[in-house]
Phi, psi and omega in degrees: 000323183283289230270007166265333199298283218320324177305303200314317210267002177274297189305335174282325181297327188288295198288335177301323197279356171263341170308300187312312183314304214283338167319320204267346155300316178292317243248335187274136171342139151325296196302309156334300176298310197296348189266357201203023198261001172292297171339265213313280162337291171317295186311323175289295155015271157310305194314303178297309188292347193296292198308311167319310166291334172303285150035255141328298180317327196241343135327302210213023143229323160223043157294251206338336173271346154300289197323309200277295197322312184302309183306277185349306204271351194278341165266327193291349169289313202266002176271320207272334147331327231242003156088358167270117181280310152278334158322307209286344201296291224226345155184101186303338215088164205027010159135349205251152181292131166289192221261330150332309147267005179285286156012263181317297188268000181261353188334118147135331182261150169302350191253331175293321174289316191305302197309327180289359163272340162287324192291326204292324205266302187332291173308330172285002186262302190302348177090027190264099175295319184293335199263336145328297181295314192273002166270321178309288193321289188338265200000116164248093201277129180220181165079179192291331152285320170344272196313281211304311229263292192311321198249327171286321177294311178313338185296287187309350182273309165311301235262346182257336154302334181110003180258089172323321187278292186318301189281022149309299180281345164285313196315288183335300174310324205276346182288317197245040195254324190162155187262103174224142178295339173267320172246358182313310192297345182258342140305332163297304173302343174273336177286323179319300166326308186262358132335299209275359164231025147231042124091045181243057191303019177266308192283330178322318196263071072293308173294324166309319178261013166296299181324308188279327170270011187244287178224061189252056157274350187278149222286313172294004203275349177307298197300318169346303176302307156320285199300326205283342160286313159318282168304342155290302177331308196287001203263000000 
């Protein structure tokens, strides 16, 4: 369903951006075109061939290489259900690429980015931190969750090396990356935590009461509350 939106908002953005052209064409001066109309003429031209080649490009290359990425990924989906995390990486079964070479041979379609996101959580269940943080990075994370999902897992890959000051500063991006009711509050809650253990109770009791006044119906706003009596105390 995200990788049909994401598509639905590439493609609007792409006609907005032929709108914007053909606006900025009509706007120009008689004189201008008569002074300028081989020059003009070329260029409209190169435009039709561009758009043509987009076309082509996205007809009979790369539908089919989306088409093949999704098939591709439906068994290495259903390993990574089933919590074997390495099966879905590197061999789903039946013939079909784990999430690792989807990856890899898929760039450039939305189902090759899902897959570094999928590759990115898999290696972090497995304990390969590094090599989760270069898929999290691949990720091109868009839309209302993306940015928040992309920063926050790079947060949990630092915070499981032990490098604190980084998955601080990813927790931080990912609170303020977008507002979704389901994960903001929980990057918050982690940046908070992880103030609040390096005795930085000021910033702690913000993000907490970010939580509790933002959002609180979410499953995190208890513990919130909790840490957030904590960090006022200490202050």
């Amino acid at each position: 369903m995200a990788t049909r939106r994401n598509r639905t908002r590439k493609n609007k953005q792409e006609e907005e951006n032929l709108v914007d052209v053909v606006e900025t064409q009509e706007t120009q001066s008689e004189g201008f075109l008569e002074d300028n109309q081989n020059a003009i003429f070329g260029v409209l031209v190169a435009a039709v061939v561009l758009i043509g080649l987009y076309m082509l490009y996205s007809q009979f290359y790369k539908a089919p290489k989306e088409k093949q990425a999704t098939e591709q990924m439906t068994q290495a989906q259903f390993q990574f259900a089933q919590d074997s995390f390495a099966l879905a990486l590197t061999n789903p079964g039946g013939g079909y690429e784990g999430f690792a070479s989807i990856a890899s041979d898929f760039g450039g379609t939305a189902a090759g980015n899902t897959a570094e996101l999928y590759a990115g959580i898999s290696y972090l269940q497995l304990g390969e931190f590094d090599a989760a943080i270069e898929h999290f990075q691949d990720y091109d994370g868009s839309g209302e969750i993306g940015p928040i999902l992309k920063n926050g897992l790079l947060g949990d890959a630092f915070a499981e090396k032990n490098d604190l000051a980084q998955a601080l500063s990813y927790y931080k991006k990912a609170a303020n990356a977008g507002d979704n009711q389901g994960v903001t509050p929980y990057y918050l809650l982690k940046q908070g935590l992880l103030e609040l253990k390096n005795n930085n109770n000021a910033a702690a009791k913000d993000a907490f009461t970010k939580i509790k006044d933002k959002y609180p119906t979410s499953r995190f706003a208890q513990d919130a509350e909790k840490y957030l009596m904590r960090a006022t105390a200490a202050m």
